[in-house]
C-alpha positions as CSV (number, residue, x, y, z in Angstrom):
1,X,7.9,-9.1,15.0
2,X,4.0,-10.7,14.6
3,X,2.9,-11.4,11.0
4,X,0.0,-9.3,11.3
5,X,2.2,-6.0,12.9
6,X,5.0,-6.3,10.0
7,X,2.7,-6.5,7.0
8,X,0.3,-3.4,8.9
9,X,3.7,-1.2,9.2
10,X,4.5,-2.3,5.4
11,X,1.2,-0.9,4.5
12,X,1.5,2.4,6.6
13,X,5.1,2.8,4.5
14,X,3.3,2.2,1.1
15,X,0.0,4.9,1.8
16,X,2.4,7.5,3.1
17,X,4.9,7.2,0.3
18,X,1.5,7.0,-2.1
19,X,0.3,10.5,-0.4
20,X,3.7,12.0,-0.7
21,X,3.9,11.2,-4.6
22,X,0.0,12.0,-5.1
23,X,0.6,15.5,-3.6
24,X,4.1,16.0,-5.1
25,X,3.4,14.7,-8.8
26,X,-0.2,14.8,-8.5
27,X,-0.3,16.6,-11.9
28,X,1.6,13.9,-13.9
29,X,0.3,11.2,-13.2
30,X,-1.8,9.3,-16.1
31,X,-5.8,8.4,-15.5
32,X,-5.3,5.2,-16.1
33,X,-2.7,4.5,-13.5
34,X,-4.4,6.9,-11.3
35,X,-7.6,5.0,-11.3
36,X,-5.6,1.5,-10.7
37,X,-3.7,2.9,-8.3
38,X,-7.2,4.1,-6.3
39,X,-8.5,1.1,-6.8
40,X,-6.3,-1.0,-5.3
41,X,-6.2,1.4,-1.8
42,X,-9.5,1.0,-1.6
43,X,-9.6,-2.7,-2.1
44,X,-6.9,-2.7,0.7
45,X,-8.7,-0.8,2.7
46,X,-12.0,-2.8,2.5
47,X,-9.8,-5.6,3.3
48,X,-8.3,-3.9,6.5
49,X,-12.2,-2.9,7.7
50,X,-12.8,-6.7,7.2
51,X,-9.9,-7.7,9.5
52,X,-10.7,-5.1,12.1
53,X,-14.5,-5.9,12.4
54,X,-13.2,-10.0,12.7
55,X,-15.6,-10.7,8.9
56,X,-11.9,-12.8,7.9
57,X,-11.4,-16.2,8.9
58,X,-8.0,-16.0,7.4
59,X,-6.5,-13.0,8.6
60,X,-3.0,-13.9,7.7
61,X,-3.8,-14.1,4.0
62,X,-5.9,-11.2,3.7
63,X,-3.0,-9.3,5.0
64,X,-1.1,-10.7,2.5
65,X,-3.4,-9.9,-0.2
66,X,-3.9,-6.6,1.1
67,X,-0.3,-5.5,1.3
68,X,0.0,-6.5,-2.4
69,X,-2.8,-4.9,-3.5
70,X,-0.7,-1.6,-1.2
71,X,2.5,-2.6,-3.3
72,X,0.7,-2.5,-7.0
73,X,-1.1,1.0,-6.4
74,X,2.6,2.1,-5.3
75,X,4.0,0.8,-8.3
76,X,1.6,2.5,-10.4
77,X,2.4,5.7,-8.7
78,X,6.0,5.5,-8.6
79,X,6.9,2.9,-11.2
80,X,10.8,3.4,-10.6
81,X,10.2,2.6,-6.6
82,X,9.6,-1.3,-7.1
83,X,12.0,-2.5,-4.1
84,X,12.5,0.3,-1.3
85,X,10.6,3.3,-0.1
86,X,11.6,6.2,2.0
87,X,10.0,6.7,6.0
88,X,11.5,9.8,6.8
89,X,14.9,9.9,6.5
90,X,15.5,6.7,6.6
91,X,14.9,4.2,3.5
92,X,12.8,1.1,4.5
93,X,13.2,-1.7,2.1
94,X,9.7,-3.1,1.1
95,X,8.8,-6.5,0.2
């Protein structure tokens, strides 16, 4: 699988788990984590906008960068979900 493809279906894993915990658990989750997790999506979505309208001359890196920033504001979400998240019924391991 391209470079570009695996780290976009990554990302689609880690904002569908993020919604499913945000509506779940919404309630108990702390500001501070919150507002880190937030930040990051929005970061990574910047970054995604950037790739789309061709403003990165590394888009290989960016992706990279981009599906870390994805990974932190999942980890701030769901601290005990570090290695694997769920698609369905299936688990997809993340890394």
């Amino acid at each position: 699988m391209n470079q570009k493809v695996e780290a976009v279906e990554k990302m689609n894993v880690y904002a569908k788990e993020l919604v499913k915990m945000i509506v779940k658990d919404g309630n108990s989750l702390q500001d501070e984590k919150l507002r880190i997790a937030f930040e990051n999506v929005v970061r990574a979505m910047v970054d995604m906008t950037n790739i789309q309208l061709d403003k990165e001359k590394d888009v290989n890196d960016t992706l990279k960068t981009t599906l870390s920033r994805m990974k932190i504001a999942h980890n701030c979400i769901n601290p005990n979900s570090v290695h694997s998240a769920h698609n369905g019924n299936k688990s997809t391991t993340i890394s």
